[in-house]
C-alpha positions as CSV (number, residue, x, y, z in Angstrom):
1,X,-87.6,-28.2,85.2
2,X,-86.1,-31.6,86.5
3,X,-82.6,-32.4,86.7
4,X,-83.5,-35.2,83.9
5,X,-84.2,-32.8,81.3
6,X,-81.0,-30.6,82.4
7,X,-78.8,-34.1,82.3
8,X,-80.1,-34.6,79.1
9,X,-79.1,-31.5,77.6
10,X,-75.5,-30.9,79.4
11,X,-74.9,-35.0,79.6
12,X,-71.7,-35.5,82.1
13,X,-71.8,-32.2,83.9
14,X,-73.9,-33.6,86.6
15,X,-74.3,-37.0,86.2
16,X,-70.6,-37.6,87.4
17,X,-71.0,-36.5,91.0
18,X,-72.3,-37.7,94.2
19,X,-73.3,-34.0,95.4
20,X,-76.9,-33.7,93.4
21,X,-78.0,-31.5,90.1
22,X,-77.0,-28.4,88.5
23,X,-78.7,-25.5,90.6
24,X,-80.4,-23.7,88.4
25,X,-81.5,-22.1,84.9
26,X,-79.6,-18.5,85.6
27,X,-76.2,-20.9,86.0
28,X,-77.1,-22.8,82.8
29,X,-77.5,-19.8,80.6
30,X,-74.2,-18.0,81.9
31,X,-72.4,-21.5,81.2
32,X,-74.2,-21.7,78.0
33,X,-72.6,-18.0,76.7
34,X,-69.3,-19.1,78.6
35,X,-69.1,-22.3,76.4
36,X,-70.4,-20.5,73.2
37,X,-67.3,-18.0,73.8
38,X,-64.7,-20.6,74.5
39,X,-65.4,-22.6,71.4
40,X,-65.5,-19.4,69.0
41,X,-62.1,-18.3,70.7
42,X,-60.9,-22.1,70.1
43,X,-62.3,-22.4,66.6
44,X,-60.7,-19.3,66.0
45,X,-57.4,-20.1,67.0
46,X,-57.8,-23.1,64.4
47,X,-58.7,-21.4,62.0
48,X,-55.2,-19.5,62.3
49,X,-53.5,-22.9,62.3
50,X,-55.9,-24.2,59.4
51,X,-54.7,-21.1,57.2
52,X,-51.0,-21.7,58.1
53,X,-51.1,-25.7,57.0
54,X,-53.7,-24.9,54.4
55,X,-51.1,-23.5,51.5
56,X,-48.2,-26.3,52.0
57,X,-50.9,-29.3,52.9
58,X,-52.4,-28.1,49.2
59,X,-48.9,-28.7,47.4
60,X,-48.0,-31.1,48.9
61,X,-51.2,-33.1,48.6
62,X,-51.2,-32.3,44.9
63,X,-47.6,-34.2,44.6
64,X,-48.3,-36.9,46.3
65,X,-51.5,-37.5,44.3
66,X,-49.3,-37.1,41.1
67,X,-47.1,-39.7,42.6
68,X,-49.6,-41.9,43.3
69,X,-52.3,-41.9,40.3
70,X,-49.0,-43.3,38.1
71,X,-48.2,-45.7,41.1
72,X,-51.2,-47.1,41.3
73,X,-51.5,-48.1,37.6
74,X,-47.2,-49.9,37.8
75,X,-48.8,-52.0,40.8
76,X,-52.1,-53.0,39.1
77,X,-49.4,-53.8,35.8
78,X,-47.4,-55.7,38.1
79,X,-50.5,-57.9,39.2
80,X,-51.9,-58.6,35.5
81,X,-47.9,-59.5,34.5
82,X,-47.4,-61.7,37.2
83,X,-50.7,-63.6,36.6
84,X,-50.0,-63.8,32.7
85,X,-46.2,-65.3,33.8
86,X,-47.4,-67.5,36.1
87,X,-49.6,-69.3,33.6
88,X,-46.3,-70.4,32.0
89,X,-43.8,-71.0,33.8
90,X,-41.1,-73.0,32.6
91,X,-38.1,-72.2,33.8
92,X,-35.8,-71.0,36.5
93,X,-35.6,-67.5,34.4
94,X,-39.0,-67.4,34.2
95,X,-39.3,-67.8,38.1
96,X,-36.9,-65.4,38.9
97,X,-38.6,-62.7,36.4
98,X,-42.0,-63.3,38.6
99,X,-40.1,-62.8,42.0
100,X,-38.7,-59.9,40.6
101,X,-42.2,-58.5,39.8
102,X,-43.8,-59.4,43.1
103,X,-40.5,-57.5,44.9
104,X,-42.0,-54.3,42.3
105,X,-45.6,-54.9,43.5
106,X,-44.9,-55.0,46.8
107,X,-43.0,-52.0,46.8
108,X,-45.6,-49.6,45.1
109,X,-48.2,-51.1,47.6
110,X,-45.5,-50.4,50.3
111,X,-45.5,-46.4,48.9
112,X,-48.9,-46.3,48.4
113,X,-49.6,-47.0,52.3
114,X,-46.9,-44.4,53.2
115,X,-48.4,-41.8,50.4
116,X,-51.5,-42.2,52.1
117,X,-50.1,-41.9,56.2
118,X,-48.4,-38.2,54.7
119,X,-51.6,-37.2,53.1
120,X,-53.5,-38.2,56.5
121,X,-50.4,-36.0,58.3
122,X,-50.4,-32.8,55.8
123,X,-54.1,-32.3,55.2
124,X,-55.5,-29.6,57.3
125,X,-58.8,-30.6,59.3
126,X,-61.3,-28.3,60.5
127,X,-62.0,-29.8,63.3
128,X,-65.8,-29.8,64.9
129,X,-65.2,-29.5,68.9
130,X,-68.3,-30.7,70.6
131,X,-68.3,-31.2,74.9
132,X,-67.5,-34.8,75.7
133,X,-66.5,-37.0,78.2
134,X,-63.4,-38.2,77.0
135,X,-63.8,-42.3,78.2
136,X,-66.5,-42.5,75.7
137,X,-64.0,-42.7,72.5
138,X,-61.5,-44.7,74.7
139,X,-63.5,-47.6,75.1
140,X,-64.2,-47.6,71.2
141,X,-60.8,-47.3,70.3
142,X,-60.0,-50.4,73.4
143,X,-63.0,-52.4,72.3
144,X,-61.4,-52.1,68.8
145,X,-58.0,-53.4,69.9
146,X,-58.9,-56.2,72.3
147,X,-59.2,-58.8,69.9
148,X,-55.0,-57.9,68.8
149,X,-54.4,-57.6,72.3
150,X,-55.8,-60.9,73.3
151,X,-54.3,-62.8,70.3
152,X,-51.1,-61.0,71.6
153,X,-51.3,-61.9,75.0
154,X,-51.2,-58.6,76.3
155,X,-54.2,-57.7,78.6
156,X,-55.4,-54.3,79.0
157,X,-56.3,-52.9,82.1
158,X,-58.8,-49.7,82.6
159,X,-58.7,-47.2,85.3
160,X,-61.4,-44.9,83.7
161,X,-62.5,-42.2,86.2
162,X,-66.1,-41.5,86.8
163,X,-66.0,-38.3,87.8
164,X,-64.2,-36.3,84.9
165,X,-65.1,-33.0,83.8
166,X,-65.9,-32.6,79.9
167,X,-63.7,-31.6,77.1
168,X,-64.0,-30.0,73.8
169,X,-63.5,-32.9,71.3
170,X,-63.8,-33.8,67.4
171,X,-64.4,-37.1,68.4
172,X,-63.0,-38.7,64.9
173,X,-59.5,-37.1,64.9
174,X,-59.6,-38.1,68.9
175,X,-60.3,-41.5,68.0
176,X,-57.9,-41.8,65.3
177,X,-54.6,-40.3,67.5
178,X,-55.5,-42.6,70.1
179,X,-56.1,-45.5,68.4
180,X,-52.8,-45.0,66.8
181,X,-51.4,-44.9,70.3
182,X,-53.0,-48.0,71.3
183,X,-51.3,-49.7,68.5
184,X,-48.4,-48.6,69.2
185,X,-48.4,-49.8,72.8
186,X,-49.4,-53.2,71.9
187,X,-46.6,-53.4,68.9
188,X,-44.2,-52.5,71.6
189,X,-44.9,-55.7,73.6
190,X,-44.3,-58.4,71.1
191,X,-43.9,-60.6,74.0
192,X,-46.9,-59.9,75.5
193,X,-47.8,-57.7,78.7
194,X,-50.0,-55.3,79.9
195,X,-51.1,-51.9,78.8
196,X,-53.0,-49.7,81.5
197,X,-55.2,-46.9,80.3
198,X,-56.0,-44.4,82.5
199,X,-58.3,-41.2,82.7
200,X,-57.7,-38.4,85.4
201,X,-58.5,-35.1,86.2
202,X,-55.7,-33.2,86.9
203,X,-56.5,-29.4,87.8
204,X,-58.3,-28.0,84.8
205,X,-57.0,-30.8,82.7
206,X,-58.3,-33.8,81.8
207,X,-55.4,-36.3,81.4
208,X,-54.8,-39.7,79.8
209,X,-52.2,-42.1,80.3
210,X,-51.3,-45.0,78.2
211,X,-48.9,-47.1,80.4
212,X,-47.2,-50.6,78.7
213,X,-44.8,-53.0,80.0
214,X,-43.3,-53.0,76.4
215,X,-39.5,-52.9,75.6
216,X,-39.2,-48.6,76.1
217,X,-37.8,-46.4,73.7
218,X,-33.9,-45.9,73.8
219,X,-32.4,-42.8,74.4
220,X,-31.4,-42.4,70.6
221,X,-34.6,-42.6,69.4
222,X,-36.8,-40.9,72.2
223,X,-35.1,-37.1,70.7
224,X,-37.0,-37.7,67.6
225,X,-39.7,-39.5,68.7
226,X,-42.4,-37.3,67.0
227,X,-40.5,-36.0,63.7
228,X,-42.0,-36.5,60.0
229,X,-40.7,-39.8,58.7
230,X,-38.5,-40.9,61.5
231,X,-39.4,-44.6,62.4
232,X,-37.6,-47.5,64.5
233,X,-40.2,-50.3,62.8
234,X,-39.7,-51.9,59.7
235,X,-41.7,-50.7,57.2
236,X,-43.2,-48.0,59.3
237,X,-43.9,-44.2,58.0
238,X,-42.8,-42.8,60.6
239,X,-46.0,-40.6,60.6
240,X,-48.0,-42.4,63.5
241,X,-47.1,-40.2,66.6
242,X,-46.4,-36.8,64.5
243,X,-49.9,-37.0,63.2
244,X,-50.8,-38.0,67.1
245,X,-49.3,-34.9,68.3
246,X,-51.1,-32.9,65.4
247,X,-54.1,-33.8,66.6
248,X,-53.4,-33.3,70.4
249,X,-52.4,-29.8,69.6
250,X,-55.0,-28.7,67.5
251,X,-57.5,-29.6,70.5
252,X,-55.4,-27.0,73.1
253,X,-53.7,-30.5,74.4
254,X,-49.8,-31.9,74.7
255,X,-48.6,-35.4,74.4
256,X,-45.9,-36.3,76.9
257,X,-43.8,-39.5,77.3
258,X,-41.6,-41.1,79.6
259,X,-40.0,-44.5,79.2
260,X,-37.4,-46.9,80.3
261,X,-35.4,-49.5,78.2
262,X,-36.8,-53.1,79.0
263,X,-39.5,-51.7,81.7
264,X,-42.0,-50.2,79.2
265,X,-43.7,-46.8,78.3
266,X,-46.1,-44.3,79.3
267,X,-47.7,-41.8,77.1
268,X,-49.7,-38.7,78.8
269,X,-52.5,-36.7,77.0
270,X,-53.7,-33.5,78.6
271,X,-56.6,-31.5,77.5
272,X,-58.3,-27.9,78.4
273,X,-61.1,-29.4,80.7
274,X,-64.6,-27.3,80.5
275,X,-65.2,-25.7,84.2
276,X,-68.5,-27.6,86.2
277,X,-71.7,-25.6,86.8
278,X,-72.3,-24.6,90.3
279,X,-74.3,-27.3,92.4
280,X,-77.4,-27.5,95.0
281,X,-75.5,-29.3,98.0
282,X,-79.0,-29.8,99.3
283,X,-80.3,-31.5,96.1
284,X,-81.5,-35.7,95.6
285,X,-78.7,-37.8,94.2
286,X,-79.1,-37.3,90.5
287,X,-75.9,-39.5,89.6
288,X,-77.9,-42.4,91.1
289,X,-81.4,-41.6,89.4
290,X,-80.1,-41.3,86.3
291,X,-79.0,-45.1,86.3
């Protein structure tokens, strides 16, 4: 069969390179049970970590939904009081009794966000790893973004590689660490700046770096940079980059970070990379005739 059909079946494993198509069906088969193996032996390795989260993710979901049913109904009572004292107001007292509702309103909306970041960081998720190519979701979550980044002067530069070898992703928990990341980056530069994403292979990883020109993370801070509830931003949960790291882990990955007060930060993400099939050196240029 042509090497269109095979790039259409395994998309990225040939299409990437300069040195022609995939050399045969006997190599796609023994990739093919190679790959099945390696995702049973990952999923099974989740499934270890599911059962260990599972039990304390269930209480603790169950609490914070007890806290929160009752919270929801204070704020939505906070909103139909202020409304009924605002029709009247006429006097100092009665302003000072509708500030002091909107404070209570604001604050069981301000919980309710932060109930919803720990429910986000306890659940367990099963995740469904598929092969990608890893600058697929990046350019979602950066097309996403731009609009923030433009309106805060910061302009992102990409240095995606074109020749990366694939990865086992759940391409929604992907998206949402690195979104989160991207955020983060652009919050850090509230001056405006740049923020450099970049895609790399390195080895049998696949790496990404997230590089701003942002204010860095002091040396206080940087210790506890990915504990439960510890955050530097008003207002913050302080579940962003723990639930980040969650996610890189459960994919076989690591999050690493190096910074520098006033000079900015750079985040690295490193994941198992799948092994290329073997290649005809004497084949046509299928990178170029699948364009």
């Amino acid at each position: 069969m042509g090497a269109a059909f095979w790039g259409t079946i395994f998309p990225g494993m040939c299409c990437r390179t300069r040195r022609g198509f995939i050399a045969g069906f006997p190599d796609i088969v023994r990739y093919g049970r190679w790959l099945q193996r390696r995702i049973s032996t990952h999923l099974m390795d989740n499934e270890r970590l599911v059962e260990q989260y599972a039990e304390i993710a269930r209480l603790a979901g169950g609490l914070a939904h007890e806290i929160k049913n009752p919270l929801s109904t204070i704020r939505l009572n906070m909103e139909l009081l202020a409304e009924e004292l605002a029709e009247s107001v006429e006097s100092p007292q009665q302003r000072r009794a509708i500030y002091k509702v909107e404070i209570v309103r604001r604050e069981c909306l301000r919980l309710e966000e932060l109930l919803n970041d720990f429910l986000n960081f306890a659940r367990a998720h099963k995740l469904q790893l598929e092969p990608n190519d890893v600058n697929g979701p990046i350019r979602e979550a950066i097309d996403f973004y731009r609009p923030l980044a433009a309106e805060s002067k910061i302009e992102i530069i990409e240095y995606l590689s074109c020749d990366l070898p694939t990865v086992l992703l759940d391409r929604q928990s992907f998206h949402r660490a690195f979104l989160n990341l991207v955020l983060n980056a652009i919050q850090a530069m509230p001056g405006g700046g740049e923020l450099v994403v970049r895609t790399r292979s390195l080895g049998n990883l696949v790496a990404i770096d997230l590089i701003d020109t942002g204010t860095g993370i002091d040396e206080k801070t940087l210790p506890h940079l990915f504990e439960a509830f510890h955050s530097t931003k008003r207002g913050g949960s302080g579940l962003g980059l723990p639930t980040t790291r969650k996610i890189v882990e459960a994919h076989g990955g690591n999050i690493y970070v190096q910074t520098a007060i006033d000079h900015g930060t750079q985040f690295t993400l490193t994941f198992p990379s799948l092994p290329r099939l073997p290649i005809d050196e004497g084949a046509p240029d299928f990178c170029k005739k699948s364009r």
